[in-house]
C-alpha positions as semicolon CSV with decimal commas, in nm:
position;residue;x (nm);y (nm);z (nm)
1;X;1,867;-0,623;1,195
2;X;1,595;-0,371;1,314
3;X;1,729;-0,018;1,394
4;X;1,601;-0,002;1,713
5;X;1,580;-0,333;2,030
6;X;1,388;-0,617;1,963
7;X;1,354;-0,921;2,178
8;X;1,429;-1,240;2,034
9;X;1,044;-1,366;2,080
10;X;0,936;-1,074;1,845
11;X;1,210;-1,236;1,527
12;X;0,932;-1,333;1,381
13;X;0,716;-1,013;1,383
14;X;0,972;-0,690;1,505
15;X;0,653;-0,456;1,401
16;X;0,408;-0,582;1,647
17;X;0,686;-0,512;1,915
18;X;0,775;-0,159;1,756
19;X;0,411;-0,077;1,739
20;X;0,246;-0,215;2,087
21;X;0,571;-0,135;2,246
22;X;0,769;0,236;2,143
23;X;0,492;0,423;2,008
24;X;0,154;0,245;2,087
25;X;-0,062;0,576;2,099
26;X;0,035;0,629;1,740
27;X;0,060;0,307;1,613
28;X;-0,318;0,244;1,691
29;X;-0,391;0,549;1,477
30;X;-0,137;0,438;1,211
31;X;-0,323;0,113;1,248
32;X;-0,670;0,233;1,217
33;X;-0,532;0,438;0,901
34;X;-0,392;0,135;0,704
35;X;-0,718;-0,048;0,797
36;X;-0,950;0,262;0,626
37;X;-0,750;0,240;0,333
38;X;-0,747;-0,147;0,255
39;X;-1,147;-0,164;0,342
40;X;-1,267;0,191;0,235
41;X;-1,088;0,255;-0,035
42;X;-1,281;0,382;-0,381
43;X;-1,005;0,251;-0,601
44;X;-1,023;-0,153;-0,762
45;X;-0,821;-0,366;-0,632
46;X;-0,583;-0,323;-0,963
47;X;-0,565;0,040;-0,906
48;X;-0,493;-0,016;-0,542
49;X;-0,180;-0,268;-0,615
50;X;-0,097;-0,030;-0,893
51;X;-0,051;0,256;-0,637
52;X;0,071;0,034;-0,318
53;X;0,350;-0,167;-0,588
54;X;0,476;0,204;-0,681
55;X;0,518;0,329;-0,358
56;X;0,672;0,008;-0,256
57;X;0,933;0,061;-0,522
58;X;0,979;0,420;-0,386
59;X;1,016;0,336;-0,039
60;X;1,226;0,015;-0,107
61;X;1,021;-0,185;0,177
62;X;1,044;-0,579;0,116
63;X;0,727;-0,664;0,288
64;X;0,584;-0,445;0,047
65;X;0,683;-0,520;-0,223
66;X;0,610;-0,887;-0,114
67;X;0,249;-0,848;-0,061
68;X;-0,010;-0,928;-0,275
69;X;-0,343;-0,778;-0,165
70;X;-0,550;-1,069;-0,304
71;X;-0,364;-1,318;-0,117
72;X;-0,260;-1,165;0,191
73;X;-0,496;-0,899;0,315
74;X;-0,750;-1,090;0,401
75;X;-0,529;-1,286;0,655
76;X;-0,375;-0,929;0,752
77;X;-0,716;-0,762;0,842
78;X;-0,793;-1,112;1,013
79;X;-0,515;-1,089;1,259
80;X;-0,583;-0,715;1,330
81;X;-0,919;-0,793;1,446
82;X;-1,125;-0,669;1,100
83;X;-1,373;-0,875;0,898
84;X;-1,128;-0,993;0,619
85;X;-1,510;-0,943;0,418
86;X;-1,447;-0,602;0,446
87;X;-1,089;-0,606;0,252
88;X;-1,055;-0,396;-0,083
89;X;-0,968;-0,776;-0,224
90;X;-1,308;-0,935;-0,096
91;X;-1,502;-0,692;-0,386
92;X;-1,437;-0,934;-0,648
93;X;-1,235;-0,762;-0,864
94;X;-1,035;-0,946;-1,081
95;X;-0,665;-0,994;-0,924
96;X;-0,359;-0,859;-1,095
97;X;-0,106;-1,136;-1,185
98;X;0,264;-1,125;-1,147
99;X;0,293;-0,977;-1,480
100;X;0,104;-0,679;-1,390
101;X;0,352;-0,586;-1,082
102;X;0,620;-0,680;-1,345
103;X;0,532;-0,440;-1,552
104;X;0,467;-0,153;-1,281
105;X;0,772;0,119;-1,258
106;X;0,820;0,472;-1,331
107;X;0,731;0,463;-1,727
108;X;0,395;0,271;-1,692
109;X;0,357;0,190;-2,102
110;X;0,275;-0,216;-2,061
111;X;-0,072;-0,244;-2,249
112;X;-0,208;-0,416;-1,981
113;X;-0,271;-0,101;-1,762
114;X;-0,570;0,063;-1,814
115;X;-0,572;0,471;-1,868
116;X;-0,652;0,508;-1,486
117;X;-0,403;0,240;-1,397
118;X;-0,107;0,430;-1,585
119;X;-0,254;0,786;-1,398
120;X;-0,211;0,620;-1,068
121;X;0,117;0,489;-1,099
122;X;0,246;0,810;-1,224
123;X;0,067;0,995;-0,918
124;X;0,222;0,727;-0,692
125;X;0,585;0,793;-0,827
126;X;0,556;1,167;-0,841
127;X;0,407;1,192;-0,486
128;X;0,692;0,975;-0,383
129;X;0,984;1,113;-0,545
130;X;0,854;1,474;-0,708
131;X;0,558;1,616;-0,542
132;X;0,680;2,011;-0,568
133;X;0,647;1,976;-0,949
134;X;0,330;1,788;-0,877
135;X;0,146;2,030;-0,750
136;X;0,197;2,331;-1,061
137;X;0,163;2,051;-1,382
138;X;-0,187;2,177;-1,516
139;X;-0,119;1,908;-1,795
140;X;-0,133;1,617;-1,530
141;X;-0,389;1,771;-1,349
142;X;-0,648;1,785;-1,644
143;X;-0,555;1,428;-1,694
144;X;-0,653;1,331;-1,359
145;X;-0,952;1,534;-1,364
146;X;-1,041;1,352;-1,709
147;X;-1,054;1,029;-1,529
148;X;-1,139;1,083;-1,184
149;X;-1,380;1,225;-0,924
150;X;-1,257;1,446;-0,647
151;X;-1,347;1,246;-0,396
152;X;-1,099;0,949;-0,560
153;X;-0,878;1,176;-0,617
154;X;-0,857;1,269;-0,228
155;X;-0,947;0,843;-0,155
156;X;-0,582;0,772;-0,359
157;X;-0,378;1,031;-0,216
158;X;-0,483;0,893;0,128
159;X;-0,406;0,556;0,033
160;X;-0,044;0,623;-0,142
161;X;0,026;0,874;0,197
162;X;-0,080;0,564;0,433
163;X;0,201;0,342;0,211
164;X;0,428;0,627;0,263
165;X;0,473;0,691;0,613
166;X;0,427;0,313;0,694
167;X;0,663;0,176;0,444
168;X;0,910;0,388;0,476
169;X;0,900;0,348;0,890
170;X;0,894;-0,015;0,793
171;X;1,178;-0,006;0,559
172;X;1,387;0,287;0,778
173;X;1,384;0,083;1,095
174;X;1,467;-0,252;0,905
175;X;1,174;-0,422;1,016
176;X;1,088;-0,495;0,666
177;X;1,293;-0,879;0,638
178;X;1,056;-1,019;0,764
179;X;0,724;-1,098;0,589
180;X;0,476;-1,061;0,822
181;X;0,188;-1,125;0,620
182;X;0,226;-1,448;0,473
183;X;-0,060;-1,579;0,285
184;X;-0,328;-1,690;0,522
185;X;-0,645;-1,928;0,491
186;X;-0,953;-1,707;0,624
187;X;-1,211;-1,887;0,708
188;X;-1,503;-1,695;0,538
Protein backbone atom coordinates (compact mmCIF):
# COMPACT_ATOMS: atom_id res chain seq x y z
CA UNK A 1 0.00 0.00 0.00
CA UNK A 2 1.67 3.34 -1.11
CA UNK A 3 3.04 5.47 1.80
CA UNK A 4 1.34 8.35 0.99
CA UNK A 5 -2.96 8.79 -0.54
CA UNK A 6 -3.80 7.37 -3.62
CA UNK A 7 -7.19 7.29 -5.20
CA UNK A 8 -8.53 4.11 -6.17
CA UNK A 9 -8.53 5.15 -10.11
CA UNK A 10 -4.66 5.55 -9.84
CA UNK A 11 -4.36 1.29 -8.43
CA UNK A 12 -3.16 0.71 -11.43
CA UNK A 13 -0.41 3.40 -11.81
CA UNK A 14 0.12 5.20 -7.95
CA UNK A 15 3.34 7.00 -9.71
CA UNK A 16 1.55 8.97 -12.28
CA UNK A 17 -0.67 10.26 -9.32
CA UNK A 18 2.49 10.83 -6.97
CA UNK A 19 4.24 12.55 -9.79
CA UNK A 20 1.43 14.88 -11.64
CA UNK A 21 -0.11 15.28 -8.29
CA UNK A 22 2.46 15.95 -4.87
CA UNK A 23 5.45 17.10 -6.51
CA UNK A 24 4.74 17.90 -10.26
CA UNK A 25 7.50 20.72 -10.58
CA UNK A 26 10.03 18.07 -9.74
CA UNK A 27 8.70 15.19 -11.14
CA UNK A 28 8.88 16.81 -14.69
CA UNK A 29 12.59 17.31 -14.04
CA UNK A 30 12.93 13.79 -12.54
CA UNK A 31 11.08 12.86 -15.68
CA UNK A 32 13.13 14.64 -18.18
CA UNK A 33 16.24 13.02 -16.22
CA UNK A 34 15.17 9.32 -16.58
CA UNK A 35 14.31 10.14 -20.24
CA UNK A 36 18.23 11.58 -20.92
CA UNK A 37 19.50 8.59 -19.49
CA UNK A 38 17.47 5.76 -21.36
CA UNK A 39 17.96 7.79 -24.88
CA UNK A 40 21.40 9.53 -24.32
CA UNK A 41 23.14 7.28 -22.65
CA UNK A 42 26.94 6.25 -24.00
CA UNK A 43 26.76 2.86 -22.35
CA UNK A 44 25.25 -0.58 -24.54
CA UNK A 45 22.34 -1.64 -23.69
CA UNK A 46 24.20 -4.67 -21.64
CA UNK A 47 26.14 -2.22 -19.72
CA UNK A 48 23.05 -0.18 -19.09
CA UNK A 49 20.95 -3.35 -17.59
CA UNK A 50 24.18 -4.28 -15.93
CA UNK A 51 24.17 -0.94 -13.99
CA UNK A 52 20.14 -0.38 -13.74
CA UNK A 53 19.83 -4.55 -12.44
CA UNK A 54 22.55 -3.54 -9.64
CA UNK A 55 21.03 -0.63 -8.45
CA UNK A 56 17.74 -2.34 -8.54
CA UNK A 57 19.13 -4.93 -6.20
CA UNK A 58 20.43 -2.03 -3.99
CA UNK A 59 17.38 -0.16 -3.81
CA UNK A 60 15.10 -3.29 -3.54
CA UNK A 61 12.44 -1.64 -6.08
CA UNK A 62 10.19 -4.46 -7.80
CA UNK A 63 9.40 -2.53 -10.85
CA UNK A 64 12.93 -2.45 -11.24
CA UNK A 65 13.99 -5.21 -10.94
CA UNK A 66 11.03 -6.29 -13.23
CA UNK A 67 12.02 -4.33 -16.18
CA UNK A 68 13.74 -5.36 -18.98
CA UNK A 69 14.97 -2.45 -21.11
CA UNK A 70 14.63 -4.37 -24.41
CA UNK A 71 11.14 -5.17 -23.82
CA UNK A 72 9.72 -2.44 -21.96
CA UNK A 73 11.33 0.89 -22.68
CA UNK A 74 10.24 1.34 -25.76
CA UNK A 75 6.53 1.21 -24.56
CA UNK A 76 7.76 3.42 -21.45
CA UNK A 77 9.28 6.31 -23.57
CA UNK A 78 6.02 5.80 -25.79
CA UNK A 79 3.64 6.66 -23.07
CA UNK A 80 5.83 9.61 -21.83
CA UNK A 81 5.52 11.25 -25.06
CA UNK A 82 9.34 10.24 -26.54
CA UNK A 83 10.12 8.52 -29.84
CA UNK A 84 10.51 4.90 -28.45
CA UNK A 85 13.38 5.17 -31.71
CA UNK A 86 15.25 7.12 -29.52
CA UNK A 87 15.49 4.36 -26.54
CA UNK A 88 19.07 3.03 -25.49
CA UNK A 89 17.27 -0.53 -26.62
CA UNK A 90 16.36 0.75 -30.27
CA UNK A 91 20.55 0.79 -31.04
CA UNK A 92 20.55 -2.75 -31.80
CA UNK A 93 22.57 -4.07 -29.37
CA UNK A 94 22.24 -7.45 -28.65
CA UNK A 95 19.73 -7.98 -25.51
CA UNK A 96 20.88 -9.58 -22.31
CA UNK A 97 18.91 -12.78 -21.48
CA UNK A 98 17.60 -13.84 -18.15
CA UNK A 99 20.79 -15.49 -17.43
CA UNK A 100 22.71 -12.40 -17.61
CA UNK A 101 20.46 -10.56 -14.77
CA UNK A 102 20.83 -14.01 -13.05
CA UNK A 103 24.12 -13.78 -12.84
CA UNK A 104 24.35 -9.91 -11.85
CA UNK A 105 25.07 -9.31 -7.87
CA UNK A 106 27.76 -7.96 -5.83
CA UNK A 107 30.69 -10.54 -6.94
CA UNK A 108 30.19 -10.15 -10.77
CA UNK A 109 32.59 -13.43 -11.79
CA UNK A 110 29.87 -15.19 -14.40
CA UNK A 111 32.02 -15.42 -17.71
CA UNK A 112 29.45 -13.97 -19.53
CA UNK A 113 30.21 -10.31 -18.43
CA UNK A 114 32.55 -8.62 -20.30
CA UNK A 115 35.63 -6.63 -18.43
CA UNK A 116 33.49 -3.36 -18.68
CA UNK A 117 30.36 -5.21 -17.70
CA UNK A 118 32.01 -6.57 -14.34
CA UNK A 119 33.52 -2.60 -13.81
CA UNK A 120 30.03 -1.34 -13.97
CA UNK A 121 28.39 -3.55 -11.74
CA UNK A 122 30.98 -3.07 -9.17
CA UNK A 123 30.63 0.88 -9.65
CA UNK A 124 26.84 0.37 -9.39
CA UNK A 125 27.11 -1.57 -5.99
CA UNK A 126 29.77 0.61 -4.49
CA UNK A 127 27.95 3.88 -5.42
CA UNK A 128 24.94 2.29 -3.87
CA UNK A 129 26.09 0.83 -0.77
CA UNK A 130 29.99 2.24 -0.31
CA UNK A 131 30.68 5.37 -2.12
CA UNK A 132 33.09 7.03 0.80
CA UNK A 133 35.59 4.19 0.08
CA UNK A 134 34.80 4.81 -3.55
CA UNK A 135 36.08 7.82 -3.92
CA UNK A 136 40.05 7.14 -2.27
CA UNK A 137 40.52 3.32 -4.13
CA UNK A 138 43.32 4.39 -6.69
CA UNK A 139 43.26 0.56 -7.58
CA UNK A 140 39.55 0.83 -8.89
CA UNK A 141 40.10 3.99 -10.28
CA UNK A 142 43.00 2.91 -12.70
CA UNK A 143 40.71 0.13 -13.61
CA UNK A 144 38.05 2.34 -14.69
CA UNK A 145 40.33 4.62 -16.35
CA UNK A 146 41.77 1.40 -18.25
CA UNK A 147 38.44 0.87 -19.76
CA UNK A 148 36.67 3.99 -20.00
CA UNK A 149 36.54 7.60 -21.25
CA UNK A 150 35.73 10.42 -18.92
CA UNK A 151 32.95 11.41 -20.48
CA UNK A 152 31.37 7.57 -19.84
CA UNK A 153 32.60 7.65 -16.86
CA UNK A 154 30.48 10.92 -15.95
CA UNK A 155 27.43 9.31 -18.71
CA UNK A 156 27.27 6.05 -15.99
CA UNK A 157 27.38 7.83 -12.87
CA UNK A 158 24.42 9.91 -14.20
CA UNK A 159 22.61 6.97 -15.19
CA UNK A 160 23.17 4.74 -11.83
CA UNK A 161 22.29 8.39 -9.77
CA UNK A 162 18.94 8.68 -12.00
CA UNK A 163 18.15 4.74 -10.75
CA UNK A 164 18.99 5.92 -7.37
CA UNK A 165 16.88 8.65 -6.42
CA UNK A 166 13.96 7.21 -8.56
CA UNK A 167 14.06 3.73 -7.32
CA UNK A 168 14.51 4.26 -4.12
CA UNK A 169 11.42 7.06 -4.10
CA UNK A 170 9.71 4.27 -5.94
CA UNK A 171 10.52 1.56 -3.58
CA UNK A 172 10.33 4.07 -0.20
CA UNK A 173 6.80 5.19 -0.96
CA UNK A 174 5.65 1.56 -1.96
CA UNK A 175 4.64 2.47 -5.26
CA UNK A 176 6.83 -0.17 -6.61
CA UNK A 177 3.87 -3.37 -6.66
CA UNK A 178 2.78 -2.38 -9.31
CA UNK A 179 4.46 -2.87 -12.73
CA UNK A 180 3.85 -0.04 -14.55
CA UNK A 181 5.68 -0.79 -17.53
CA UNK A 182 4.45 -3.87 -18.84
CA UNK A 183 5.74 -4.92 -22.11
CA UNK A 184 4.18 -2.85 -24.81
CA UNK A 185 3.77 -3.27 -28.75
CA UNK A 186 5.24 0.12 -30.30
CA UNK A 187 4.24 0.65 -33.35
CA UNK A 188 7.57 1.64 -35.13
Amino acid sequence: MPRVHVPESYAADPSAYVWSHYAPEIAGGAGSYIQAVYTKSLMSLRELEAARMRTAQINGCALCLGMRSARDLAGYLANSGVDPLLAVSARGDAAPDEQFYAEIGPEPTWSGFSARERLIIQYAGRMGEAPKGLKHDEAFWEAMHAHFSDAEIVDMTFCIGAWMALGRLTHVLDLDDVCMVPAREVAA
